[in-house]
C-alpha positions as CSV (number, residue, x, y, z in Angstrom):
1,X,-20.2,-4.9,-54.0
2,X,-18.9,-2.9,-51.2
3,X,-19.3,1.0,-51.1
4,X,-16.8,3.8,-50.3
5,X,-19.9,4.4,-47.3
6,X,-19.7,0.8,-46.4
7,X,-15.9,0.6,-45.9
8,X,-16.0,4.1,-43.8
9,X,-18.4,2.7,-41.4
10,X,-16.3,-0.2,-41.0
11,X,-12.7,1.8,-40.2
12,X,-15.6,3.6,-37.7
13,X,-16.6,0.5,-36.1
14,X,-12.9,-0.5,-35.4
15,X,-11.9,2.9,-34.1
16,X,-14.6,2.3,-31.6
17,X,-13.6,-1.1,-30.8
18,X,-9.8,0.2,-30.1
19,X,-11.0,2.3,-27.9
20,X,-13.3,0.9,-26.3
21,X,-10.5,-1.9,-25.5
22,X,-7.8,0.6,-24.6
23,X,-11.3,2.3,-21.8
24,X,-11.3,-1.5,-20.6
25,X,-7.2,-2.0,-20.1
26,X,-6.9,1.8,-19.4
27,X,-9.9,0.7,-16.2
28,X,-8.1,-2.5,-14.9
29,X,-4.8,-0.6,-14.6
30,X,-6.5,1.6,-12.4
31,X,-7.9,-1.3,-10.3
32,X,-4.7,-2.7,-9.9
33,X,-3.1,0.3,-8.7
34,X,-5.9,0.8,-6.2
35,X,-4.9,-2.2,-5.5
36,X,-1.9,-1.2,-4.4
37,X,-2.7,1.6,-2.6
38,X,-2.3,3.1,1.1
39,X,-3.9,1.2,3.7
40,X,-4.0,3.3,7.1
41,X,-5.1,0.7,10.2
42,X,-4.6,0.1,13.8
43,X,-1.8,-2.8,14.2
44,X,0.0,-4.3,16.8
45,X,3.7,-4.1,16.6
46,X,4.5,-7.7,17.3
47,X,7.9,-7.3,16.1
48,X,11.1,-5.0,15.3
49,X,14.5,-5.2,13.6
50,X,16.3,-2.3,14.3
51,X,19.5,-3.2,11.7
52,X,17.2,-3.2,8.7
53,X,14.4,-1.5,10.5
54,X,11.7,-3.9,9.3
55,X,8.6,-4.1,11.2
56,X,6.3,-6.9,12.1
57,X,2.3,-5.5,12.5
58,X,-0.7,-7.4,13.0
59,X,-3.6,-6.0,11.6
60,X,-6.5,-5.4,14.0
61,X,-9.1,-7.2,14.4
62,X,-8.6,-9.2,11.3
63,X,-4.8,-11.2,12.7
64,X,-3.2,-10.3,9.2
65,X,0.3,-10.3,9.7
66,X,2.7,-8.2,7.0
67,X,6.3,-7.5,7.4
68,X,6.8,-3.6,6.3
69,X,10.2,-1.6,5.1
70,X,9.7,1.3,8.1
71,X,13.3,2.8,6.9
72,X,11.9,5.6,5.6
73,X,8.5,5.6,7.5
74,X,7.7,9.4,8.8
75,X,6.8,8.3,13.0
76,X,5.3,10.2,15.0
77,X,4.6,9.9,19.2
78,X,1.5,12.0,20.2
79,X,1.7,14.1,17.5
80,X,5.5,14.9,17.8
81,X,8.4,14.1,15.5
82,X,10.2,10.5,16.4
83,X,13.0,8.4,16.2
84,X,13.0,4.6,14.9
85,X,14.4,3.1,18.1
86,X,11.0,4.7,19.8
87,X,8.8,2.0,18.5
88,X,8.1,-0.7,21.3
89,X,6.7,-4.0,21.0
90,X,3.1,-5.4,21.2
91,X,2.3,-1.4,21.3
92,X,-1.1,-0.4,19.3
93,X,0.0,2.0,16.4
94,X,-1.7,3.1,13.3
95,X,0.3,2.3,10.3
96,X,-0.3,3.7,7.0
97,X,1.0,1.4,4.4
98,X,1.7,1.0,1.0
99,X,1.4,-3.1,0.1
100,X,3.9,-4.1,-2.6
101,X,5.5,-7.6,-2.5
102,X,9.8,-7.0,-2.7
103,X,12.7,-9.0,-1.0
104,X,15.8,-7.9,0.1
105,X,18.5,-10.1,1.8
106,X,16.6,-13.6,0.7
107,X,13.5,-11.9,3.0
108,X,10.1,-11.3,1.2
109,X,8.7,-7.9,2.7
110,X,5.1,-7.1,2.2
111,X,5.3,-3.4,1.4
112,X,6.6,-0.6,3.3
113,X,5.4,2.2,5.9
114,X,4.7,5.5,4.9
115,X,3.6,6.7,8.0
116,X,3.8,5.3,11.4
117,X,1.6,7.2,14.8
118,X,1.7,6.0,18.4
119,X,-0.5,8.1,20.4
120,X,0.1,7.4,24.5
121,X,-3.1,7.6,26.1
122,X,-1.9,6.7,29.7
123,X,0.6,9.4,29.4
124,X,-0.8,11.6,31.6
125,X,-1.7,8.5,33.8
């Protein structure tokens, strides 16, 4: 026979088990967007498309290639406010980027740019 102590414990145990389930999920969504997250790197800009202004970067040293949305990337040029049509190719940049698989026009983009810097160190050259 089961008593009204018994079946309290048990509703207790369940609670517990809830949440400790919704802890675990509540964990892995965090991990996932993490996942997600802002990666800043140097790159190499290996290539540009000015009429959808996509960019092309090569991750340094590591070779991994992503194609990024830079249409509403902030750029800056030592520091200094820039234009999209200042980006030139095989340049060394640092990219901060958010990596989310989309497509648009039948192309699959890896994520987009949040933040695109090009300092000039022979400048002054």
């Amino acid at each position: 026979m089961m008593s009204k102590r018994d079946g309290r414990k048990k509703g207790r145990m369940s609670d517990m088990k809830r949440c400790a389930v919704f802890c675990l999920a509540l964990l892995l969504a965090g991990c996932y967007c993490l996942s997600l997250a802002v990666e800043p790197g140097n790159c190499r800009l290996l290539s540009i498309s000015s009429s959808e202004k996509l960019i092309l970067v090569s991750q340094i040293p590591s070779k991994t290639k992503y194609l990024l949305d830079a249409a509403s990337a902030k750029i800056t040029v030592d520091g200094k406010p820039a234009e999209f049509k200042e980006l030139k190719v095989f340049s060394i940049i640092q990219v901060k980027m958010e990596l989310r698989k989309s497509t648009r026009n039948g192309v699959t983009i890896d994520g987009s740019a949040i933040e695109i810097q090009i300092s000039n160190p022979d400048k002054d050259r």
